[in-house]
N, C-alpha and C positions, 0 to 999 in steps of 0.2 A: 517399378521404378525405371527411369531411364538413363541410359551412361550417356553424358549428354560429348560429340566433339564440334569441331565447327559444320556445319549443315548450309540444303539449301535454305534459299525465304520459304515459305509456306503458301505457297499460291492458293491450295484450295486443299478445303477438307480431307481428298483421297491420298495426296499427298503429305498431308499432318498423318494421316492413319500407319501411312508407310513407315514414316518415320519413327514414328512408337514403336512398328513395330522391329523396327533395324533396329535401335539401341535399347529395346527393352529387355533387362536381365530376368534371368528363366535359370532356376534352379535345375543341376545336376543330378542325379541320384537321390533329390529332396535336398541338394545343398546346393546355398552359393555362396563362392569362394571369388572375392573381387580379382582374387590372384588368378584367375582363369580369365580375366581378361586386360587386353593391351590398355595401356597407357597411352600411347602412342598410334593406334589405328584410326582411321577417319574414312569409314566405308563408304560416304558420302559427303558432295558438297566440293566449294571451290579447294584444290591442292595448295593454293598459296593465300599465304596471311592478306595482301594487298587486296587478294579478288574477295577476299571473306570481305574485307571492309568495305569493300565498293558495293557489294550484294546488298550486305548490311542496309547502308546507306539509303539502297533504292527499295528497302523492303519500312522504311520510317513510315512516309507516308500512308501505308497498308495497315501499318500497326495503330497510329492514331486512328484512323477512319473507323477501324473494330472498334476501338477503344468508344468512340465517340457514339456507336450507336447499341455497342453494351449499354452507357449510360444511359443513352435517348430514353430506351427501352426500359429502363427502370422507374424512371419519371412516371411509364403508365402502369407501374405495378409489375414488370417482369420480374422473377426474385433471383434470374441467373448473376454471377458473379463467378470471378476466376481466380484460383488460388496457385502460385506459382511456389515449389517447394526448394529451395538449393541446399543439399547437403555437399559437405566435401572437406578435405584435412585441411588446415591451414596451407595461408598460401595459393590454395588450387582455383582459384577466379570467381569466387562467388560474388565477390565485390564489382570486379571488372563486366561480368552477368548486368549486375543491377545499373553500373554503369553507365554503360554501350548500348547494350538491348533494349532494359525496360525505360530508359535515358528514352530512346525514341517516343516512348508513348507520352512522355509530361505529365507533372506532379499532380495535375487536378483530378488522374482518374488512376491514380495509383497508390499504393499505401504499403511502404516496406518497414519491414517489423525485422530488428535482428534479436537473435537468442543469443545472451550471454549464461553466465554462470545465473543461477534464479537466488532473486533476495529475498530476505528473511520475510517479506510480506509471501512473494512467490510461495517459498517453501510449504508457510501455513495453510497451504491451500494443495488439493491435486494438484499431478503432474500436468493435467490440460487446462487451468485454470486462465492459467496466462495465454493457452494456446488461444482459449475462445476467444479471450479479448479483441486479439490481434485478426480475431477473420473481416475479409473484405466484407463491408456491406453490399446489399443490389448495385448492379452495375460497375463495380470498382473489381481493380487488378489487384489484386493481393501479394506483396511478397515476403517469401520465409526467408533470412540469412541465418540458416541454422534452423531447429524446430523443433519439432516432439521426439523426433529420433536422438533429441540426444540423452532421453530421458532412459533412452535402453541400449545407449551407447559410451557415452561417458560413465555413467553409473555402474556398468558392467564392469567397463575395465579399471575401473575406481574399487570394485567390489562395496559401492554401495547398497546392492539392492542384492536380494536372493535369486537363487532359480525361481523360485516360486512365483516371487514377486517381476520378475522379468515376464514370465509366461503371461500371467494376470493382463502386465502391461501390453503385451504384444493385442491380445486380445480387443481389449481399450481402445489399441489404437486402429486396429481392423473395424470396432465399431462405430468409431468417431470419422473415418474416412468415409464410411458408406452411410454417415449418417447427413453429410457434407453432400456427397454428390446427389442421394435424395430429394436434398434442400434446393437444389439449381446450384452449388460450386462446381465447377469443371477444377480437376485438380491433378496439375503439372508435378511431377516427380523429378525431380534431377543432379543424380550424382556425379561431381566434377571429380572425376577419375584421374591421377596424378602418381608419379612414381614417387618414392623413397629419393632418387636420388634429382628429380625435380625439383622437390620440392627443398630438399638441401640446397639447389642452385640459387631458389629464389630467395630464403633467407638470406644466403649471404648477399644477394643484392639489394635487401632490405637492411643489409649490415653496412651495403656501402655507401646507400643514400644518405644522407646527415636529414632528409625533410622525408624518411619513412621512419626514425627510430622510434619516433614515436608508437607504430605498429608492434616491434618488438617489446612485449609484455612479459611477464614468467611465464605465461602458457607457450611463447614463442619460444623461450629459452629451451624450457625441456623440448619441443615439440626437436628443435635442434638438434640436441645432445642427441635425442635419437633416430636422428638424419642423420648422426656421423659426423657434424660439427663441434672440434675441442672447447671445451668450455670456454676456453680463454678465448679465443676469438668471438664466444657469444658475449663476453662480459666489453670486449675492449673493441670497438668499432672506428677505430683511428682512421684516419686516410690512408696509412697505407696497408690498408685488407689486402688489396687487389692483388700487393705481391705476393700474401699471403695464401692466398687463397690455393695456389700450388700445392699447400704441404695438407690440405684438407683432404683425405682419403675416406671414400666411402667403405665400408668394410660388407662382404659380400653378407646378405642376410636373407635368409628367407621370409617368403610375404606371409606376416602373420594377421589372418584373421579370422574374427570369428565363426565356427561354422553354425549356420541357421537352417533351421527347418523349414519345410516347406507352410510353414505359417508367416515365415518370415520374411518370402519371397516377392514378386511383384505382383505373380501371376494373381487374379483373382482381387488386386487393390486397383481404384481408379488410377490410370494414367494421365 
């Protein structure tokens, strides 16, 4: 998987290689521990927000062009197609990703699929049931907001599912990835990596907009409460947060998560 920050354009293949391999997470000791890396680092790419957007900008064109002759190429029976994965806590830009980015390439040769909570048709079925549905056909860009990972993520810390049944899955999903790039998917991993107390900031800006509350859902509220935002300001979104906003204290916490095996790693799954 890759910790995705802002980067260069992609000019050419040796360059995409580099870049996997800069923000590809690699297990410790057989663990990885998201808390061993910055929030905050961007080892590459423009230093400021302005020159990312302008980069951006002049990398549209490059992106459509791929775009265009992925499809060409399917027309005559090529079966590649590309699967674009964004994990990340609330908040942390998976939306802004689909945006900005895949925004450049146009709806005709893209296809974004988000994961919510799975409905009772979902349920009655495997956990990748809904996942196949949603793969890009030949020549189309595929994208994940949310995916299979939440199936050994949420359920985890849900205590849905067993050890047993977790391992099972890990497995499943090592076999459904490699059974993917086999096929011709090329398949993009990407964790939008975000602090505790980031991600407390952007809520409350989602507390001050009056045309995002609609975003704040119960999943927002607790995600809150355990950002460190008092309840009462998740419930009461008045106009005057802002002054309120002073009396919000983060309380120092350490970064909990879960430790994964080296099964669980990136090393060894397509990037």
């Amino acid at each position: 998987m890759i910790i995705m920050s802002d980067g260069a354009p992609l000019r050419s293949a040796s360059m995409a290689k580099d870049l996997r391999e800069l923000f590809r997470v690699r297990p410790r000791d057989g663990v990885v521990d998201l808390s061993d890396y910055s929030t905050d680092d961007s080892p590459t790419g423009p230093k400021k927000k302005a020159e990312g957007k302008d980069e951006l900008a002049d990398l549209g064109p490059e992106l459509a062009e791929l775009q265009e002759r992925l499809y060409a190429a399917a027309t005559g029976g090529d079966p590649r197609s590309v699967l674009l994965v964004l994990q990340g806590m609330d908040t942390s830009g998976k939306g802004g990703v689909i945006e900005h980015v895949v925004g450049l390439v146009g709806p005709t040769g893209t296809h974004v699929r988000a994961f919510k909570a799975p409905t009772e048709e979902e349920l009655a079925h495997g956990f990748l049931w809904r996942i196949r549905k949603a793969l890009p056909a030949a020549g189309m860009i595929g994208v994940f907001d949310r995916s299979h990972y939440e199936d050994v993520l949420i359920t985890v810390v849900h205590h849905q599912i067993d050890y047993a049944e977790r391992l099972r899955r890990y497995d499943m999903i090592n076999e459904f990835e490699a059974e993917l790039v086999a096929s011709g998917t090329t398949v993009i991993k990407c964790f939008l990596h975000i602090s505790y107390d980031e991600q407390r900031d952007r809520l409350l800006d989602r507390l001050d907009d009056p045309d995002k509350h609609w975003k704040f859902n119960g999943r927002h509220h607790r995600a809150a409460i355990v950002a460190g935002i008092p309840p009462r300001l998740c419930r009461s979104a008045g106009g005057d947060l802002d002054r309120r906003r002073s009396l919000v204290r983060h309380p120092e916490r350490p970064q909990v998560v879960p430790q994964l095996g080296d099964r669980d790693a990136a090393a060894g799954h397509p990037a």
